[in-house]
C-alpha positions as CSV (number, residue, x, y, z in Angstrom):
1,X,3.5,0.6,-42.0
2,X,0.5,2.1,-40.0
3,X,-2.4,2.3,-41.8
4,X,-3.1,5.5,-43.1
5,X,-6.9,6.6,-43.1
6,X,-9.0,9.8,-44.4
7,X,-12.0,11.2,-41.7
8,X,-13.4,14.1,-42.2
9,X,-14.3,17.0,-39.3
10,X,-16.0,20.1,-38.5
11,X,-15.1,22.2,-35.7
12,X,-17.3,22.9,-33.2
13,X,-18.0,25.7,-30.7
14,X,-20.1,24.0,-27.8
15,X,-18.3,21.8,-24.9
16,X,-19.6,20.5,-21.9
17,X,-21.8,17.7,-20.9
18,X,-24.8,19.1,-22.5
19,X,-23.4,20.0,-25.9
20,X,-21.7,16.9,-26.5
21,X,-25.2,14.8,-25.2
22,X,-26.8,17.1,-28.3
23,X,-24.4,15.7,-30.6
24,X,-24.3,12.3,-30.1
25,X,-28.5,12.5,-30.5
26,X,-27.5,13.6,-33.6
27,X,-25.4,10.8,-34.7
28,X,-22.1,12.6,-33.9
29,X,-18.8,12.4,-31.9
30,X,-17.3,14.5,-30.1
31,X,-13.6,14.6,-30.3
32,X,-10.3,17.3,-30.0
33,X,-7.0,18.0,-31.8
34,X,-4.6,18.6,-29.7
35,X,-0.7,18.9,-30.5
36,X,2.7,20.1,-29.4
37,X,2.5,23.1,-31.8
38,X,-0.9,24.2,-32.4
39,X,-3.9,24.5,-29.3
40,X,-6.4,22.5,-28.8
41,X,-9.4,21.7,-31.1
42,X,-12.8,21.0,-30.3
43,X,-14.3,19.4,-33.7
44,X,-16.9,16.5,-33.9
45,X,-16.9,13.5,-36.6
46,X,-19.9,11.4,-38.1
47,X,-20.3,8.4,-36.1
48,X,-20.7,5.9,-38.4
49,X,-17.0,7.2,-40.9
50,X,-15.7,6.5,-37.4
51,X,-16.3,3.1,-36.3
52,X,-15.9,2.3,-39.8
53,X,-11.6,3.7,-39.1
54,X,-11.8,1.4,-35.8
55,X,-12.9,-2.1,-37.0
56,X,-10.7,-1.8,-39.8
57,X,-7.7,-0.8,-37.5
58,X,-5.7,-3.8,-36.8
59,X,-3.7,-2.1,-33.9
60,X,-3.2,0.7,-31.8
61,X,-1.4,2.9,-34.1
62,X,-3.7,4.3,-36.7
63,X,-2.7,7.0,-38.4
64,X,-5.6,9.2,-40.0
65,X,-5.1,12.5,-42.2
66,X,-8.5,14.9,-41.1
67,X,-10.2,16.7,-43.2
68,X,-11.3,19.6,-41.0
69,X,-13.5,21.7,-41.6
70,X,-13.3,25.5,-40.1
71,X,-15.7,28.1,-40.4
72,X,-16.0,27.1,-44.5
73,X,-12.7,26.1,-44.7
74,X,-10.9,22.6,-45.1
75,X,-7.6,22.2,-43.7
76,X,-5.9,18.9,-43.8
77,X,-4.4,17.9,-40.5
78,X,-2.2,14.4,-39.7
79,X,-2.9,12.8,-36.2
80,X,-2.5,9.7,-34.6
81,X,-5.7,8.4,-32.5
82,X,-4.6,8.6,-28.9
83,X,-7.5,7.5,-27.2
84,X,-11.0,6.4,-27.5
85,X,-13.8,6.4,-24.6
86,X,-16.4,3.8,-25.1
87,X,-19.4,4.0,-22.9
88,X,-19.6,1.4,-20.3
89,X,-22.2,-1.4,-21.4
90,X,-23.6,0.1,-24.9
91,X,-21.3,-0.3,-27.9
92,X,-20.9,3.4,-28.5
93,X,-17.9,5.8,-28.8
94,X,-18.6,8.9,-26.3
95,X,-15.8,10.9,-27.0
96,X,-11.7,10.7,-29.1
97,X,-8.6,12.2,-28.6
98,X,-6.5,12.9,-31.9
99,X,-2.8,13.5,-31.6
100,X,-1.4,15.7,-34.5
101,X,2.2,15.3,-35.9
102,X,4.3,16.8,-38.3
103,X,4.7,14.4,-41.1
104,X,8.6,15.7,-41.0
105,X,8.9,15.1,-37.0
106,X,10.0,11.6,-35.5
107,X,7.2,10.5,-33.5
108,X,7.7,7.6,-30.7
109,X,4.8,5.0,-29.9
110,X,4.8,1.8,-28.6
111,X,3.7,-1.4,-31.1
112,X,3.2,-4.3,-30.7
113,X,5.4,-7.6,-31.3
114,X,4.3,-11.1,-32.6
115,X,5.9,-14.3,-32.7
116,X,5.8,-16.0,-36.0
117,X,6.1,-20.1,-36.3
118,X,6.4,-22.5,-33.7
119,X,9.8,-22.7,-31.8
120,X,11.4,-26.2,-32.2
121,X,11.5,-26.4,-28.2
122,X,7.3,-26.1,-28.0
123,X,7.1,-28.7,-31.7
124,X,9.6,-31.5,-30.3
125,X,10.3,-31.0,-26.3
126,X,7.0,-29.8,-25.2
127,X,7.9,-26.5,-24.5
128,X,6.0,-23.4,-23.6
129,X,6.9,-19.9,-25.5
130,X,6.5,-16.9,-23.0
131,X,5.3,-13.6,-24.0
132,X,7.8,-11.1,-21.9
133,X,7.4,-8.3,-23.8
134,X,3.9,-7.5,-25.7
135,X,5.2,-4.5,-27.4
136,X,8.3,-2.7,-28.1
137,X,9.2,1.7,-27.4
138,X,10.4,2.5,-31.5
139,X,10.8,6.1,-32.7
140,X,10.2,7.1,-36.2
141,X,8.6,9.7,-38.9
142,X,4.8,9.2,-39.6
143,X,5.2,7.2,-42.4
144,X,7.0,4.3,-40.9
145,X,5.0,3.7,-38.0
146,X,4.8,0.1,-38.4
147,X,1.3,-1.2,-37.1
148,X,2.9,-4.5,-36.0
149,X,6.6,-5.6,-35.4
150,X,7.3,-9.8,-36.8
151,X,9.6,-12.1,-34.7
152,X,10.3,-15.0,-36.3
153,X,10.6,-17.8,-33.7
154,X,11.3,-21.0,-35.2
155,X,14.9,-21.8,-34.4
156,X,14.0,-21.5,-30.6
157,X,14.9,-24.4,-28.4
158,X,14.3,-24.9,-24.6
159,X,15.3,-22.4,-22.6
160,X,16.6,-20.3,-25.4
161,X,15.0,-16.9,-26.0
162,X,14.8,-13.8,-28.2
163,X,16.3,-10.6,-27.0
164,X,15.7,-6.7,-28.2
165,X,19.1,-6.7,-29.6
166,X,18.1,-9.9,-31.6
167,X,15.5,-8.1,-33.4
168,X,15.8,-6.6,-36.7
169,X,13.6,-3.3,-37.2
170,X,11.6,-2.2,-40.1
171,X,13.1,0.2,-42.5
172,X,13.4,3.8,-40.9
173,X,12.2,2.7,-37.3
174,X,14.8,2.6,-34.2
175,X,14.3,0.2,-31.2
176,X,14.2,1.8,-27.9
177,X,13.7,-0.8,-25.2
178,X,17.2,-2.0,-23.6
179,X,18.8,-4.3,-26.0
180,X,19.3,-6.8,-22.8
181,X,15.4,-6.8,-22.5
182,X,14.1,-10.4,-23.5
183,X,10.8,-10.4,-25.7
184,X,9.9,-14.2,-26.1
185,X,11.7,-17.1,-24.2
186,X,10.5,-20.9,-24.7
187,X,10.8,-22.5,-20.7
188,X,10.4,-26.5,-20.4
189,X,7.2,-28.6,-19.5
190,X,5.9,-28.5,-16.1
191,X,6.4,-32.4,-14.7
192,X,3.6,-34.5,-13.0
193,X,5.8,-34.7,-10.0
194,X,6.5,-30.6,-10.0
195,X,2.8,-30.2,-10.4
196,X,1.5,-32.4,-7.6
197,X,4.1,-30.5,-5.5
198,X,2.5,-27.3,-6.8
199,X,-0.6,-28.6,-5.8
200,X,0.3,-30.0,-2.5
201,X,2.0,-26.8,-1.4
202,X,-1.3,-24.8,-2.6
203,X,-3.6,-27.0,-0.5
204,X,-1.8,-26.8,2.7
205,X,-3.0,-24.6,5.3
206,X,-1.2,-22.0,5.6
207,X,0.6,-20.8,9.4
208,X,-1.1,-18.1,11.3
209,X,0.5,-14.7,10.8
210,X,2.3,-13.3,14.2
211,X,0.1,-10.6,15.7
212,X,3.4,-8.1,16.3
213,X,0.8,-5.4,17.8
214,X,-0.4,-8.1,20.2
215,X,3.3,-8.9,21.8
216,X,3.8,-5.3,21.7
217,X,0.6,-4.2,24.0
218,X,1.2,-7.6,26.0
219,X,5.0,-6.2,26.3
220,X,3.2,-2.5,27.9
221,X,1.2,-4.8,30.2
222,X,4.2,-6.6,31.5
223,X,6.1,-3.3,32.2
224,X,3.0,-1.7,33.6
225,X,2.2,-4.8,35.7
226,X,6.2,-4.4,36.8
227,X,6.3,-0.9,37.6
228,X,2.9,-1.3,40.0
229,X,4.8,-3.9,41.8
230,X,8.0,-2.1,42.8
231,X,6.1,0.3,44.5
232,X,3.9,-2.6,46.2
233,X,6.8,-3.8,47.2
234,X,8.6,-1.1,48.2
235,X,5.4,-0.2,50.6
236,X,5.3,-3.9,51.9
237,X,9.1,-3.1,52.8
238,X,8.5,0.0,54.6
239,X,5.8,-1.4,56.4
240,X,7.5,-4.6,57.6
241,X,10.7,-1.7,58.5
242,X,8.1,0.5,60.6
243,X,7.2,-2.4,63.4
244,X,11.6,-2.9,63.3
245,X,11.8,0.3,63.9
246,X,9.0,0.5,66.7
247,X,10.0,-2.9,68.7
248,X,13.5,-1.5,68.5
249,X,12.6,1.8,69.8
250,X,10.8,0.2,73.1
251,X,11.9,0.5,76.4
252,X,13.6,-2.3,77.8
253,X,11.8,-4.8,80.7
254,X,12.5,-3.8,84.3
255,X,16.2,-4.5,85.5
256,X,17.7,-4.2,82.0
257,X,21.1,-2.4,82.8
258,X,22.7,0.6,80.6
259,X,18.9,0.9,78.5
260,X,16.4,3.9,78.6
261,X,15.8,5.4,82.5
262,X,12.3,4.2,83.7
263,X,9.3,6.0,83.6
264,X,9.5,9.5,85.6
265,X,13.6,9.8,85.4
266,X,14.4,13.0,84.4
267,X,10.8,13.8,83.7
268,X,10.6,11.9,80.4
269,X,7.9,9.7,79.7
270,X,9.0,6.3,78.4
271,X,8.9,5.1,74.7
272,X,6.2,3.6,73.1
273,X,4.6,1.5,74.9
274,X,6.0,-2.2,74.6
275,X,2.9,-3.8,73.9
276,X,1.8,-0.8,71.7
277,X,0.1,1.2,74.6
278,X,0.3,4.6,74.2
279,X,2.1,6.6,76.9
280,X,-0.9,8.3,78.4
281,X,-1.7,4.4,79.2
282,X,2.0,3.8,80.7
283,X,1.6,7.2,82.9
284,X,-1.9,6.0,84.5
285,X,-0.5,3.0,85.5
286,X,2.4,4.6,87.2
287,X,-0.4,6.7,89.2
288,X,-3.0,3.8,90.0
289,X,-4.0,3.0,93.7
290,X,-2.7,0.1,95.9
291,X,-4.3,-3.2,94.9
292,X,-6.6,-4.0,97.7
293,X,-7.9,-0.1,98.5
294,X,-10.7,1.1,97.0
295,X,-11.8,4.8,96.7
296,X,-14.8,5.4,99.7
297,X,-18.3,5.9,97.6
298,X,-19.8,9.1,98.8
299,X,-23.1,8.7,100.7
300,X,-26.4,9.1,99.8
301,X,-28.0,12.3,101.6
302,X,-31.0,11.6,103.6
């Protein structure tokens, strides 16, 4: 059963960083009672009564009846220690939670489970017993909070194990972890061979992980590389259509019959020119002089 401890307490009115700094100069704790039925506490314990209750603790559960003391008057008060804040590098309790309970309420808690003997699978077959399970959920009155739970392991072989439902609780306590759940379970040796595999496959390098972002902004590259060239070459097209379009709108050579009338017919000018002239070009030459006559240079007055 949990071990059942006196510790006696005096309520105090101060909190805060400052108040509890003052008590611990003065060789104090500072702690609270806090509970399902009654409001919280501030009270403050003698530091050396309490680390005596902790090194004698041999687990979690420790259940200690307070002697409180308030305003004068003593009142008796059962809690469980629910946690305990040590500073960081000194070996010195800042501050403790107690938990009170009705000593005629079920209380649940968690304890912790230990393997008793050597399994016959670890003596004779080299075997390893694994620790699944370090502690087990049990529900219970005050009084028969066990402080440990005893599994006796003895009869297990290789790759045989121990179960919840295998385990047979203390008087008064109820198991509540699954009855499936498996607390201890004795596995074979490890060979040399299995090891050296082990070892091989830890020492090989290990292949590059794929980059998925990289594919995915090469992927927007492609398609914005693909959708610059359609209109590329969708402009190459229209530009190798405009000089079709030109050479087919030309007027044909002289003597062509049933094509565009010749320069002058009907008063039209003709088409583009056919070796891209323009048509202002096309119309001079229609007007220019007879080869051979020049036009007479005015003279110079004397």
């Amino acid at each position: 059963m949990a071990k059942r401890v006196q510790l006696k307490a005096k309520a105090r009115a101060g909190s805060g960083r400052g108040a509890a700094k003052r008590l611990r100069a003065e060789g104090v704790v500072p702690a609270v009672i806090y509970g399902a039925c009654t409001k919280p506490l501030n009270v403050a314990v003698v530091a050396e009564e309490l680390e005596k209750v902790l090194q004698e603790a041999t687990s979690e559960n420790v259940l200690v009846d307070l002697q409180v003391d308030e305003g004068g008057t003593t009142k008796n008060r059962l809690a469980l220690i629910q946690e305990v804040q040590h500073h960081p590098y000194e070996d010195v309790v800042l501050h403790i939670d107690f938990h009170e309970v009705l000593a005629t309420e079920k209380l649940r808690a968690r304890v912790p489970v230990r393997p008793v003997g050597e399994p016959a699978g670890v003596k004779t077959g080299g075997g390893v017993l694994e620790y699944v399970m370090r502690d087990l959920h049990v529900e219970c009155l005050p009084q028969d909070l066990p402080e440990i739970i005893e599994v006796n392991v003895e009869k297990l072989e290789i790759s045989q194990s121990i179960h919840v439902g295998d385990i047979a609780p203390p008087a008064g306590v109820a198991l509540l972890d699954s009855k499936g759940q498996t607390v201890f379970l004795v596995v074979a040796p490890i060979t040399e061979e299995e090891l050296a595999a082990m070892t091989e496959a830890a020492a090989a390098p290990s292949a590059e992980p794929e980059v998925i972002t990289a594919k995915t902004e090469e992927g927007e590259e492609v398609a914005v590389a693909e959708g610059e060239a359609k209109p590329k070459a969708e402009a190459g097209k229209a530009e190798a259509k405009a000089p079709a379009a030109g050479a087919a709108g030309k007027a044909p050579a002289a003597g062509a019959a049933g094509k565009a009338p010749a320069a002058g017919a009907g008063g039209k000018a003709p088409a583009a020119g056919a070796a891209g002239k323009s048509p202002s070009a096309a119309a001079g030459k229609g007007e220019a002089k007879p080869a051979g006559k020049r036009a007479a240079k005015p003279e110079a007055k004397k």
